[in-house]
N, C-alpha and C positions, 0 to 999 in steps of 0.2 A: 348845338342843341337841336336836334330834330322836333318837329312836329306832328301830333297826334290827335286824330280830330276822333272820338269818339259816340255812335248813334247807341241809345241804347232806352230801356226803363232807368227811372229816377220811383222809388215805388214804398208801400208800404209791404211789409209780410208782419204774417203770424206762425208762427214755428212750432210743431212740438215734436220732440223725440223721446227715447224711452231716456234720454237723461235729464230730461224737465221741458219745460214751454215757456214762450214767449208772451208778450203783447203786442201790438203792432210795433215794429221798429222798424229801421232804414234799409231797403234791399234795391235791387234792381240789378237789371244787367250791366247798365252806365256805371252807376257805383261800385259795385264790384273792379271791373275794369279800370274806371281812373281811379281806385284806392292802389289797387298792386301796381297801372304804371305808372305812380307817383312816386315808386323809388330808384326812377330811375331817372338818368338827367332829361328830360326829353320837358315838350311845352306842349300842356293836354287841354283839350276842351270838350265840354259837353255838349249834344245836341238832344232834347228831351222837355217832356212836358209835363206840368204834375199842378196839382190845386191850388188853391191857397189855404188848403188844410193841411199843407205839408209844411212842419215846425221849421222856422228860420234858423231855428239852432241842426238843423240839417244839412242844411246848403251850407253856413258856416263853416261847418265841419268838412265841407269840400273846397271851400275857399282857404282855409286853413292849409290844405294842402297844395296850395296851386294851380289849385285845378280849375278852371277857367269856367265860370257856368252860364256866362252871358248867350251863351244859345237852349237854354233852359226855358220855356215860356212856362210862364205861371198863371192860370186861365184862374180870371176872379169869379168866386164860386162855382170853381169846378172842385169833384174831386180826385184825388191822387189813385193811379192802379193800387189795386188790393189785393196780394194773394195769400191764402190760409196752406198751409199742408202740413201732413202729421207723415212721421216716416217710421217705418216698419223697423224690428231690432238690427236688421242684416245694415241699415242704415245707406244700401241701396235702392232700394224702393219706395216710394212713399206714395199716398193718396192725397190729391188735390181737394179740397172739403173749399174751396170758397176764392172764384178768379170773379174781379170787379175791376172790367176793364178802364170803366169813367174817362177821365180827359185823354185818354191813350185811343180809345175806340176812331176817336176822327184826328188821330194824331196829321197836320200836313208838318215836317219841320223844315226848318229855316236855318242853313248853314250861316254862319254870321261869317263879315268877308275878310275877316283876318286868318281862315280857318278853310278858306277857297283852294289853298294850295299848301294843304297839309301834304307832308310825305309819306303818311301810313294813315289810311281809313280802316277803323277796328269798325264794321257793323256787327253790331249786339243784335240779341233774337230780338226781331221784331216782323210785322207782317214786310213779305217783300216787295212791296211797293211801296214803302216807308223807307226803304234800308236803297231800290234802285232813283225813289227820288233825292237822296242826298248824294250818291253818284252821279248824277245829272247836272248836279245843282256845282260840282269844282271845277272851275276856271282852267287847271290842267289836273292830269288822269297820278294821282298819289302814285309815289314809288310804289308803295304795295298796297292792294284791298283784301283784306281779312273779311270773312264772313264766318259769322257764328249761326246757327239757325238749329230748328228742333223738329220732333217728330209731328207734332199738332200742325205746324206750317205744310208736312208732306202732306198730311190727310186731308186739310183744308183746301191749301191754295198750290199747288202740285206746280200747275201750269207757269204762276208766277214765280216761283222759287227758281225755278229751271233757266226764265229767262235773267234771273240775278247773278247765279252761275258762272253764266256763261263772260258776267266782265270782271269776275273776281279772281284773284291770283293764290290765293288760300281760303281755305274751308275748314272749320274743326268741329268736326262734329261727334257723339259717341259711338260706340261698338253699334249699340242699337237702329242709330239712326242710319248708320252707314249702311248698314245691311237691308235696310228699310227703301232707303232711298235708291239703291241698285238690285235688290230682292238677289243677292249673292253673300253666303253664306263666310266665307272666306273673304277676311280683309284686304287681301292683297287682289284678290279681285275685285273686291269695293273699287278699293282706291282707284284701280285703270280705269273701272266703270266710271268711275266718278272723273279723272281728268279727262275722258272723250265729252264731259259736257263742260270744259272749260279750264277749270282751275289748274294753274302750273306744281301745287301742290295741297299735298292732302292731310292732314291732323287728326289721327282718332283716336279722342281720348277714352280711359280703360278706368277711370275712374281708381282705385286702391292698387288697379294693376297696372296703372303706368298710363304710356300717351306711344302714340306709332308717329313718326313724320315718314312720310311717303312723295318721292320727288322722281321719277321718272323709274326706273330700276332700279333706282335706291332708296335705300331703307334706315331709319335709326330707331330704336327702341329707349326709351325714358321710363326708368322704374318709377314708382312712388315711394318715398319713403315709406315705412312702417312706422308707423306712430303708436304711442301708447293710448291717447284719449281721442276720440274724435265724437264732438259736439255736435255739427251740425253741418253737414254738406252744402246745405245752399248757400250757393254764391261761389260753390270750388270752382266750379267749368270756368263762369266769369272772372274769376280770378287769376285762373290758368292762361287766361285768352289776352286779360291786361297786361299778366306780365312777360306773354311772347309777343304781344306787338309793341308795349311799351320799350322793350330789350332790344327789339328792332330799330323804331325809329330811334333810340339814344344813339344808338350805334353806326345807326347809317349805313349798315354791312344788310344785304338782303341774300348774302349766297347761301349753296343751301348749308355749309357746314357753318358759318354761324347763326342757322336756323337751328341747327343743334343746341347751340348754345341758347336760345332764346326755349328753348322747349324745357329745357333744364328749368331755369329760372323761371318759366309758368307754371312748373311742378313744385318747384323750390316754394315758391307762395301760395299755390293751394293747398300747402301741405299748411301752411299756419293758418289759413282762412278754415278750416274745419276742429278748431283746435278751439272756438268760443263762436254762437251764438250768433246770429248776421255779420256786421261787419265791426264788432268790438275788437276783433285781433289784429284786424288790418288799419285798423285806424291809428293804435297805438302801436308797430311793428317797428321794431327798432332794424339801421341797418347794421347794425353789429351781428345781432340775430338772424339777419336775412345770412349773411355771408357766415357766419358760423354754421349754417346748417348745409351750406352751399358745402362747405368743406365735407358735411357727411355724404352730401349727396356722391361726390367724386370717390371717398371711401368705398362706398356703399357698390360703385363700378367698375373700380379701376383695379386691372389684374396682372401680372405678368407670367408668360407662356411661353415655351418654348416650340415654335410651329420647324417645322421638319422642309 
């Protein structure tokens, strides 16, 4: 069983799309991520901070799945991150109506030392001086560092991001950011731009149209399934991103074609994390399910040709 030390939010959101609205419930980047690598065999933990206005029947609910939360601080009379957003019909767009960063703003965290020499660091969006002190903080350097990061980190903290970069071995970020953070229009030029600042591979995801791995000359494409209903997008990415590094460390395999395989199965799960409301579908995601849809995904690819 591998190990998966996971940096991320533990958080409240409020949701609304044109198919209804929320009230605060359970979100974050951390939860996200350890819900989808939770079905995988791997030993996960959390590194995150949040109030003591965040309901015990929450964490429960991540203890329930094995999910280790003892690097969780719980600041007494603090409150929990807070984010509001309403999304547009396209159900890729949305606007942010309401970010409260509270116990996160002076997040310092604390690797707890069972979790010192994890084999796979998934850093979640967070500022990058958060995500390189817990790189600093492992006793030896993870088989692999996954970084996840966003467009608000480019515009903000530019400088710092860059020198995070530089000691990570994947990156996954969107179309938009990719193009952002190399001002190259063409992914394939992203991506070179992007490995001369570090990383051995590059991940960008396309949202309803798939995910790109990019690994020196080579290339893999990941459809997204076509779904009939889709709820609610947040939490896809983090979802996506749990279940290529949870698929990872299970596996123990870092090459790049069972990176292929790991991008599958971050698709395969995002595809039911938009299927209900924060994290209601991934909480109760059966692995029958998981691997029944695995089976469409392989359908949905697989062709035979006759090349000349």
């Amino acid at each position: 069983m591998g190990k998966l030390l996971i940096v991320g939010s533990v958080a409240f959101d409020e949701i609304e799309t044109p198919f209804g609205k929320t009230d605060k419930i359970l979100g974050g980047a951390a939860t996200f991520i350890s819900l989808a690598a939770s079905q995988f065999d791997v030993e996960s933990g959390i590194v995150s901070v949040v109030g003591d206005d965040l309901p015990e029947d929450y964490l429960n609910l991540l203890t329930a799945k094995d999910i280790d939360i003892s690097g969780i601080t719980i600041v007494k009379g603090g409150k929990t991150f807070y984010w509001k957003g309403k999304y547009h019909n396209d159900l890729n767009s949305r606007d942010t109506l309401i970010t409260e960063l509270n116990t996160l703003a002076d997040f310092n965290p604390v690797v707890p030392d069972n979790y010192k020499d994890a084999d796979v660091l998934m850093l979640g969006n967070l500022h990058p001086n958060v995500q390189l002190s817990v790189i600093n903080q492992m006793e030896k350097r993870p088989k692999l560092i996954i970084l996840d990061t966003m467009n608000f980190w480019m515009d903000n903290t530019l400088n710092e991001l860059l020198e995070v970069i530089k000691h990570i071995d994947v990156i996954t970020i969107n179309d938009e950011e990719a193009r952002q953070l190399t001002n190259e229009y063409s992914l394939v030029k992203a991506a070179q731009k992007i490995y001369d600042m570090g990383p051995k591979y590059v991940v960008v995801k396309k949202g309803e149209h798939g995910a790109l791995l990019f690994h020196k000359d080579e290339v893999f494409f990941a459809p997204a399934l076509p779904l009939e209903e889709v709820f609610d997008p947040t939490g896809a990415g983090d979802t996506f991103a749990g279940g290529f590094s949870g698929y990872l460390a299970g596996t123990d395999d870092i090459s790049f074609e069972n990176m292929k395989n790991a991008v599958i199965h971050g698709s395969n799960l995002a595809s039911f994390c938009v299927e209900r409301f924060g994290t209601e579908r991934m909480v109760n995601l059966e692995k029958t399910e998981v691997n029944k849809r695995l089976h469409q995904f392989k359908a949905l690819t697989q062709f035979d040709i006759e090349l000349q």
